[in-house]
C-alpha positions as CSV (number, residue, x, y, z in Angstrom):
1,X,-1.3,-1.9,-5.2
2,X,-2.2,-3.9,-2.2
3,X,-0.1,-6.3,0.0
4,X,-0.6,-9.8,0.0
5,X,-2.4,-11.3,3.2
6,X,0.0,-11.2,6.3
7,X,-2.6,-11.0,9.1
8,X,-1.3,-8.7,10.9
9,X,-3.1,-5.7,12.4
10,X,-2.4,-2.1,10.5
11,X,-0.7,-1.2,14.0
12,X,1.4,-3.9,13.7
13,X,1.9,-3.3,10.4
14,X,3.3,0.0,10.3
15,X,5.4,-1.3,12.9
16,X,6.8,-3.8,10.1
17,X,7.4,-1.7,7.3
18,X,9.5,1.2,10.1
19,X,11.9,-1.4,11.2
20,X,12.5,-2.6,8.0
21,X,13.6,0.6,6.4
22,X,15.3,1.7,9.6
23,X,17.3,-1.1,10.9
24,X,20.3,-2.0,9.0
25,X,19.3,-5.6,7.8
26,X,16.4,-7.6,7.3
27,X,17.5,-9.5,10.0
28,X,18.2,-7.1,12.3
29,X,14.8,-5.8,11.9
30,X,13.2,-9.0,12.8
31,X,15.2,-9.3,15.9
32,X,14.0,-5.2,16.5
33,X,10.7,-7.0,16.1
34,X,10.9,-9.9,18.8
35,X,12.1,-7.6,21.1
36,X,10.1,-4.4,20.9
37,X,6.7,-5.3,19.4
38,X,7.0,-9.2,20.8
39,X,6.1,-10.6,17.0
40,X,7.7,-13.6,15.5
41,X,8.9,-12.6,11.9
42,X,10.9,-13.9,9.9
43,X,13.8,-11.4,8.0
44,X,12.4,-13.3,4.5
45,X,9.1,-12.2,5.1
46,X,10.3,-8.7,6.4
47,X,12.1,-8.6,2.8
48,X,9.1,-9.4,0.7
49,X,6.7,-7.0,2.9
50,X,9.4,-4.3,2.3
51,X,9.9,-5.4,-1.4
52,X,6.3,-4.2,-1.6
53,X,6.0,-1.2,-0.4
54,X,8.6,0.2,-2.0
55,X,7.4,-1.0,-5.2
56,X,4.4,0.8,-4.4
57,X,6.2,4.1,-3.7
58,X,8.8,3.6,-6.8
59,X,5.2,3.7,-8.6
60,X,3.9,6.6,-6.9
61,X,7.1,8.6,-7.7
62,X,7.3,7.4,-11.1
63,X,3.5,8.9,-11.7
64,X,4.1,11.8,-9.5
65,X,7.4,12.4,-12.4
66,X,5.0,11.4,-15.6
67,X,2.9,14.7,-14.0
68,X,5.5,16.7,-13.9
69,X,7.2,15.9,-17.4
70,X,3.2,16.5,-18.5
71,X,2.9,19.6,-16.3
72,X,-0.3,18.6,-14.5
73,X,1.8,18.3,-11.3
74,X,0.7,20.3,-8.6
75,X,2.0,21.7,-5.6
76,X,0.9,19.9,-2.1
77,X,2.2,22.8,-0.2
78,X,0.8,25.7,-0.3
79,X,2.6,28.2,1.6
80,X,5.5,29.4,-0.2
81,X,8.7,28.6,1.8
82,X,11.3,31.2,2.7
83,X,14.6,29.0,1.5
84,X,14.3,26.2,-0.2
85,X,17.3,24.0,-0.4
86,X,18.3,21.4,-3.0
87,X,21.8,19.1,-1.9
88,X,22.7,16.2,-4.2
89,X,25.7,13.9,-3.9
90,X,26.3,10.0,-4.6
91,X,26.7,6.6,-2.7
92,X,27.8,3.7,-3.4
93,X,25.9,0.0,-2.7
94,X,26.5,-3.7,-4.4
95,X,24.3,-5.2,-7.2
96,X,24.0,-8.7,-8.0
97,X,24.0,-10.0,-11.9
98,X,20.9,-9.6,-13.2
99,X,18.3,-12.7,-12.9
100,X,20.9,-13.6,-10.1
101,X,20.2,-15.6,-7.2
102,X,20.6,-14.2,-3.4
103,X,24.3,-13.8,-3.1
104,X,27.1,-12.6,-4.0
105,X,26.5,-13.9,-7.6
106,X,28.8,-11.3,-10.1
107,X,28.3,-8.3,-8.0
108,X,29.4,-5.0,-9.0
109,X,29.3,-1.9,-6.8
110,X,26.8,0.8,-8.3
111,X,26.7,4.7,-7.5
112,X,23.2,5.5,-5.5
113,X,22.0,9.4,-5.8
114,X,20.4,11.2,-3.5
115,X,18.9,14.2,-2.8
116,X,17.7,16.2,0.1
117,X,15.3,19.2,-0.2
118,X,14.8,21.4,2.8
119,X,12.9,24.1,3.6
120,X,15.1,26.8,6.2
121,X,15.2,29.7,8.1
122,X,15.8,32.8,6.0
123,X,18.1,35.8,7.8
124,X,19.7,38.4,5.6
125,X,22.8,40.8,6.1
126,X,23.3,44.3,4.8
127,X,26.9,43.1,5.4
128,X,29.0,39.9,5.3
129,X,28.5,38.7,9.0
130,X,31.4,36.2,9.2
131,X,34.5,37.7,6.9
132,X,37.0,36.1,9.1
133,X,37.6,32.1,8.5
134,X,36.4,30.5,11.5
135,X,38.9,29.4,14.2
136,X,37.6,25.9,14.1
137,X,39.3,25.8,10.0
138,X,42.8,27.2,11.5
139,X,42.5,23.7,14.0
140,X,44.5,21.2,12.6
141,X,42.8,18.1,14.1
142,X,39.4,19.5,12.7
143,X,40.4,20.2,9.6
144,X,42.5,16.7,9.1
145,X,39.0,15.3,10.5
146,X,36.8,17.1,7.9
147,X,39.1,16.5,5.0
148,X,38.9,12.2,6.2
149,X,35.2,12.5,6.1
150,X,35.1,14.0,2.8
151,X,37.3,11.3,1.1
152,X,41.0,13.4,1.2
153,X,44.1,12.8,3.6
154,X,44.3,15.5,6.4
155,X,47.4,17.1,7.2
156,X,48.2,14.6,10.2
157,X,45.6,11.2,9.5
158,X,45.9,8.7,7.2
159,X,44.5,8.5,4.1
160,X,40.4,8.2,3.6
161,X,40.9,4.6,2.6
162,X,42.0,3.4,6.1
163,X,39.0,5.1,7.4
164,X,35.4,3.1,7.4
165,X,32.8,5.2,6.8
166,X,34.0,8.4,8.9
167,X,30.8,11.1,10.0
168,X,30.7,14.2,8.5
169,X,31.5,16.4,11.3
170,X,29.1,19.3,12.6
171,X,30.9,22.7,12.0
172,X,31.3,24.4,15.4
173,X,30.5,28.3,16.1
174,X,33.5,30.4,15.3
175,X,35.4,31.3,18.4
176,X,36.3,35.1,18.8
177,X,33.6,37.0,17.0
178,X,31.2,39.1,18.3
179,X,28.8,38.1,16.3
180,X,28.7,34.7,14.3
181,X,26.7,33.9,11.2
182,X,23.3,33.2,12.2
183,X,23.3,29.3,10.1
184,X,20.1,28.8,8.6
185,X,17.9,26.5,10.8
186,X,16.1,23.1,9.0
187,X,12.3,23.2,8.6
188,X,10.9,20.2,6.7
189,X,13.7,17.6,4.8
190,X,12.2,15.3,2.0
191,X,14.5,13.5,0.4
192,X,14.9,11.5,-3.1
193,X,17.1,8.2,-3.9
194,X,17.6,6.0,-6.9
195,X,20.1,3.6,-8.4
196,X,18.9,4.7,-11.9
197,X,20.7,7.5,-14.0
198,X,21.1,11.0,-13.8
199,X,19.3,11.7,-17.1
200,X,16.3,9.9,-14.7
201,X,17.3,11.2,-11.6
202,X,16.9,15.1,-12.2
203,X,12.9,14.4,-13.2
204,X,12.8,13.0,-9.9
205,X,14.2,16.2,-7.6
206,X,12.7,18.2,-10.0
207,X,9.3,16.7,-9.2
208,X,9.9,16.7,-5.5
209,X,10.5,20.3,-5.5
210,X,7.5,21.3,-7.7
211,X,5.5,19.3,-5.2
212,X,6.9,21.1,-2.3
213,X,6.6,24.5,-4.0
214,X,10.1,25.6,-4.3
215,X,9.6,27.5,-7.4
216,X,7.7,30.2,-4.9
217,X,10.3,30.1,-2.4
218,X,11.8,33.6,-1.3
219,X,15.1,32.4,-2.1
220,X,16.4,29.6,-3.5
221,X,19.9,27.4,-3.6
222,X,21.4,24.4,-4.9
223,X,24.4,22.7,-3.7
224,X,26.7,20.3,-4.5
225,X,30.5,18.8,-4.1
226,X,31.2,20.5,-7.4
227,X,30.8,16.8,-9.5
228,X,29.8,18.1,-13.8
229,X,26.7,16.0,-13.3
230,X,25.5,17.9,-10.2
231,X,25.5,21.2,-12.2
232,X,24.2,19.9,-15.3
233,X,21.3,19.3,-13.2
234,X,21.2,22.2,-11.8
235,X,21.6,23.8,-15.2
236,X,18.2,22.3,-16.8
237,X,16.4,21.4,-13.9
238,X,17.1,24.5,-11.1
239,X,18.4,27.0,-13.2
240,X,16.5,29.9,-10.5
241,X,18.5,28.2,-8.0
242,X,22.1,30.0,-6.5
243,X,24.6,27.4,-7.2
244,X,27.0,26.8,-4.9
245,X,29.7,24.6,-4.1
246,X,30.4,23.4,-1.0
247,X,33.3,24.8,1.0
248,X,34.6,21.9,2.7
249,X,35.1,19.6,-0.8
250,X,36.8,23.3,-2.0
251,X,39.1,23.0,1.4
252,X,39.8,19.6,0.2
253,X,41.6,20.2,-2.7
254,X,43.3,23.9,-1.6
255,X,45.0,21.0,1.1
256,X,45.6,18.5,-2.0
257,X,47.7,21.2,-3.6
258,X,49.0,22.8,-0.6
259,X,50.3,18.9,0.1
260,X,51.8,18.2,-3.3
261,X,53.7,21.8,-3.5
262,X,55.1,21.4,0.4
263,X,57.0,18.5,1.7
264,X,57.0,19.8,5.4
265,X,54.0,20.0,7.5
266,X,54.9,23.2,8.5
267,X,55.1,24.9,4.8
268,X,51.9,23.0,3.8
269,X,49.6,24.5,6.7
270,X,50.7,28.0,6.1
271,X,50.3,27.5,2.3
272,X,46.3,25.8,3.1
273,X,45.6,28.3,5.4
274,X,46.6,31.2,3.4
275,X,44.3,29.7,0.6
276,X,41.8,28.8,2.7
277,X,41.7,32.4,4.0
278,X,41.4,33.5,0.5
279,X,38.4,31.3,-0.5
280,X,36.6,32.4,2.5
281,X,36.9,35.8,1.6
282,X,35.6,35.2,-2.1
283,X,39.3,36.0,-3.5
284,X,39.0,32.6,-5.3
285,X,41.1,34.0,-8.6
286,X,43.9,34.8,-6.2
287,X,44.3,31.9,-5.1
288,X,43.9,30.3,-9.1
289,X,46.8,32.6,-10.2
290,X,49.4,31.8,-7.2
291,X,48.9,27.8,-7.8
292,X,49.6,28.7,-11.5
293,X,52.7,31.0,-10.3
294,X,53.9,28.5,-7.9
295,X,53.2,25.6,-10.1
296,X,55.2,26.9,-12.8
297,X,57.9,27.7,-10.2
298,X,58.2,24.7,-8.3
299,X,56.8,22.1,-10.5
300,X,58.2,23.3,-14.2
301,X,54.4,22.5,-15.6
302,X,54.3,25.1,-18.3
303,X,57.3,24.2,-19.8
304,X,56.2,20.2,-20.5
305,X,53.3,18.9,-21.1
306,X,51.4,15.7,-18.0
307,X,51.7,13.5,-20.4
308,X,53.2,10.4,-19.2
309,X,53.5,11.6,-15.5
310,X,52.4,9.6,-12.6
311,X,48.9,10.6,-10.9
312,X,50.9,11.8,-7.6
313,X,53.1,14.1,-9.3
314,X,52.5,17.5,-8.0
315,X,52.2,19.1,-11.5
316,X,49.4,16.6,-12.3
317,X,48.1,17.1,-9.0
318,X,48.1,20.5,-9.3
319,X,46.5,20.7,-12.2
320,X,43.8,19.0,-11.4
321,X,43.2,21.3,-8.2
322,X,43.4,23.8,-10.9
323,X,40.7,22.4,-12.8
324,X,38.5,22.1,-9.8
325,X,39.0,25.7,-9.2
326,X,38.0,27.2,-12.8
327,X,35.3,24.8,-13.3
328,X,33.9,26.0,-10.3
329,X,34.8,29.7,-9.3
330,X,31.5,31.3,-10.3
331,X,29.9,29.3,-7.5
332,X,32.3,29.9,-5.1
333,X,31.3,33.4,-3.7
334,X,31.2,33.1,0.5
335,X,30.9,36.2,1.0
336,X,27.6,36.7,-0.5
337,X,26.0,33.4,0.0
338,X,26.9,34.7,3.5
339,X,25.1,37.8,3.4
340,X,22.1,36.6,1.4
341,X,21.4,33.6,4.4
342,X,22.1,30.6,1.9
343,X,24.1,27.5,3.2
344,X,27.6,27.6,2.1
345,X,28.1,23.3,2.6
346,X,26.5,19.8,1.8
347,X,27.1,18.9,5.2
348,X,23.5,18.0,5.4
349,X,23.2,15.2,2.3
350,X,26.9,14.4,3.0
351,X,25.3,12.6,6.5
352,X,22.1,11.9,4.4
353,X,24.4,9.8,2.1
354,X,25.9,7.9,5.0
355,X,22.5,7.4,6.8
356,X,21.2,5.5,3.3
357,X,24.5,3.6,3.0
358,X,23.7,2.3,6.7
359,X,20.8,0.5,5.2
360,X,22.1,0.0,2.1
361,X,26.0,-0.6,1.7
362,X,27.9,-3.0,3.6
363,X,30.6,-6.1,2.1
364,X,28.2,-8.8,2.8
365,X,25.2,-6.6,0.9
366,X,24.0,-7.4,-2.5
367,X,20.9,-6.1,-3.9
368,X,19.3,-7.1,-7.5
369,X,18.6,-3.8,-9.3
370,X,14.7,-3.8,-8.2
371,X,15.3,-4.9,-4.6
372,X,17.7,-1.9,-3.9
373,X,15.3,0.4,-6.0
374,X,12.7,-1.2,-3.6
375,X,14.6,-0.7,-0.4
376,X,15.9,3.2,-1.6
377,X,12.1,4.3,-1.8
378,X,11.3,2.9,1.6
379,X,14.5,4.2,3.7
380,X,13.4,7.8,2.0
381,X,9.7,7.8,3.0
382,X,10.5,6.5,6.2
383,X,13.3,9.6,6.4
384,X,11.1,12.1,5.1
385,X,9.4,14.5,7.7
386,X,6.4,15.4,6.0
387,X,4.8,11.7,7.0
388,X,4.2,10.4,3.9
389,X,4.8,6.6,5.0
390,X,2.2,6.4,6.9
391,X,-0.1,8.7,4.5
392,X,1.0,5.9,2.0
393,X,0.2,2.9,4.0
394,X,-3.5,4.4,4.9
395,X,-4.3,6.3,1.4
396,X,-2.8,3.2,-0.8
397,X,-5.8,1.2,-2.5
398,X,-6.5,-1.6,-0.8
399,X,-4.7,-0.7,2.4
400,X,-5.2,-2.8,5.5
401,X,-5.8,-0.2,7.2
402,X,-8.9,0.7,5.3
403,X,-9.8,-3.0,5.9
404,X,-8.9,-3.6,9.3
405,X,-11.6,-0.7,10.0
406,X,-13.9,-1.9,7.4
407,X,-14.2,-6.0,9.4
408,X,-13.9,-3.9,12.7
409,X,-17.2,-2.1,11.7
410,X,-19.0,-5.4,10.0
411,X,-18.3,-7.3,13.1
412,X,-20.4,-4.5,15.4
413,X,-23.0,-4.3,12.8
């Protein structure tokens, strides 16, 4: 576990390894490097040094899961957190053919997953402190804006797919309460990416969290976009956790099936709002048995079957919605995630998602399957706040930094 000789100081070093896991190309990074550190470096040699590291850290993860599958993992915190937070979603990046070349040699695009695990601020209500939707919901250009970012087509924009990457938007305070919802405030974020599969993937926040000491946290919750995979995580690897599913993705479809059951603009917005009222309030089975009512109205779905229909037809559409909404209505309770002082949205690994696809997505990207394991490992120690980067580039066997002190003090002697 050791670099091969650069000669470069550890200062300069470090320096190395941060822009090459926060700029958005190798090449960039060099340039970062002329520029703000004045040292000559090639982008090649930036790729090999980064190849390196996070090789080194892919190894340290994959012991630090061995432990935990052995249960010899121990916690490195030791205070016991007051909400501990577990978001996972999925991203997207391009992978060479294996034994490939550097280029674009039978690429394929390949689902990343990530985690983000958070320690927050913990405020509970005796009541629900927010039952009314929030005014910035009931704003059109907010809402079209949200639904973009979340890969739907708002009530006035076009759809996601003439949209490049669009930021997930911060929610605002709700106008014209007396007293909004206290959202609970970020401590520490760690996070956890790989290309590999979920069956490998949950070992890995699973891990993670034993490390931070979740299991002691005061409370505990687990969100997600409402995807199967997410919850069969959740189901053998969290299962203390609250599940919850995120409120924006469940504004997403209510707008889906408020858009295939209204052809004005007018009739649609009523029809989300009303829904999204309902959702807010926890009434989510209301809202399930007027789409089935108004389905079987407007749409005839109950008396044939969707076989055979197009994917825009609003019964299949609806259905669909409808699926969404059973799957899903046990973690759907607002008013109580409310009360208790859990989050109530992904918007956190929603931007985390977007901040790894920065490094790692792009058309003129292609990774082979250990480069963009490599490269994940690095962009999340460098994103992680508890320092463990630079904890790996001074404990690591072998580390320059070791060295550099080790000549230093020969040379004196």
């Amino acid at each position: 576990m050791r670099l091969t000789p650069h000669d470069y100081s550890p200062s300069v070093l470090r320096k190395v390894v941060r822009s090459a896991a926060r700029e958005p190309s190798f090449r960039e990074a060099a340039e970062a490097m002329a520029d703000m550190a004045e040292v000559t470096i090639s982008g090649r040699q930036l790729d090999r040094i980064a190849r390196e590291l996070g090789e080194q850290l892919q190894a340290r993860r994959d012991e630090q899961v061995d432990r935990f599958h052995s249960g010899t993992l121990e916690p490195r915190v030791e205070t016991r957190p007051a909400l501990a937070v577990v978001e996972v979603d999925g991203g997207r990046l391009q992978l060479r053919g294996e034994g490939q070349g550097p280029g674009a040699h039978e690429a394929a695009w390949r689902e990343d997953k990530v985690a983000i695990l958070a320690t927050m601020s913990h405020v509970v209500s005796e009541c629900d402190p927010e039952p009314v939707l929030p005014a910035c919901f009931r704003d059109r250009d907010y809402v079209g804006k949200v639904i973009g970012a979340i890969g739907g087509t708002g009530p006035m924009g076009p759809p996601a797919s003439e949209v490049d990457e669009p930021a997930v938007l911060p929610i605002p305070a709700a106008a014209g309460t007396a007293a909004p919802r206290p959202a609970p405030e970020l401590a520490v974020r760690t996070y956890v990416a790989t290309t590999a599969s979920v069956d490998r993937f949950g070992p890995m926040v699973a891990a993670e969290a034993q490390r931070r000491n979740f299991a002691e946290a005061a409370a505990r919750a687990f969100l997600g976009d409402g995807s199967a995979w997410i919850w069969g995580l959740h189901r053998r690897y969290f299962p203390t956790f609250v599940a919850i599913v995120d409120f924006l993705h469940a504004l997403g479809h209510l707008f889906t099936a408020a858009r295939a059951m209204a052809a004005d603009t007018e009739g649609r917005w009523e029809t989300f709002q009303a829904w999204a009222e309902a959702c807010w309030r926890g009434r989510v089975d209301q809202v399930i048995a007027e789409l089935r009512t108004r389905c079987d109205l407007q749409a005839g779905l109950s008396g044939g079957g969707l076989e055979g229909l197009a994917d825009d037809d609003p019964r299949r559409v609806v259905a669909r919605v409808l699926g969404y909404l059973g799957d899903n209505r046990q973690r759907m309770d607002y008013p109580r995630y409310r009360r208790e002082g859990l989050p109530w949205t992904t918007s956190h690994v929603e931007s985390t998602v977007k901040v790894f696809n920065r490094r790692v997505k792009g058309s003129e990207k292609f990774w082979s399957e250990a480069g963009a394991e490599a490269i994940l490992q690095l962009r999340a120690a460098f994103l992680s706040e508890d320092g463990r980067l630079d904890r790996h580039l001074k404990e690591r066997p072998s580390s320059p930094f070791r060295n550099y002190k080790t000549r230093k003090a020969r040379k004196a002697a």
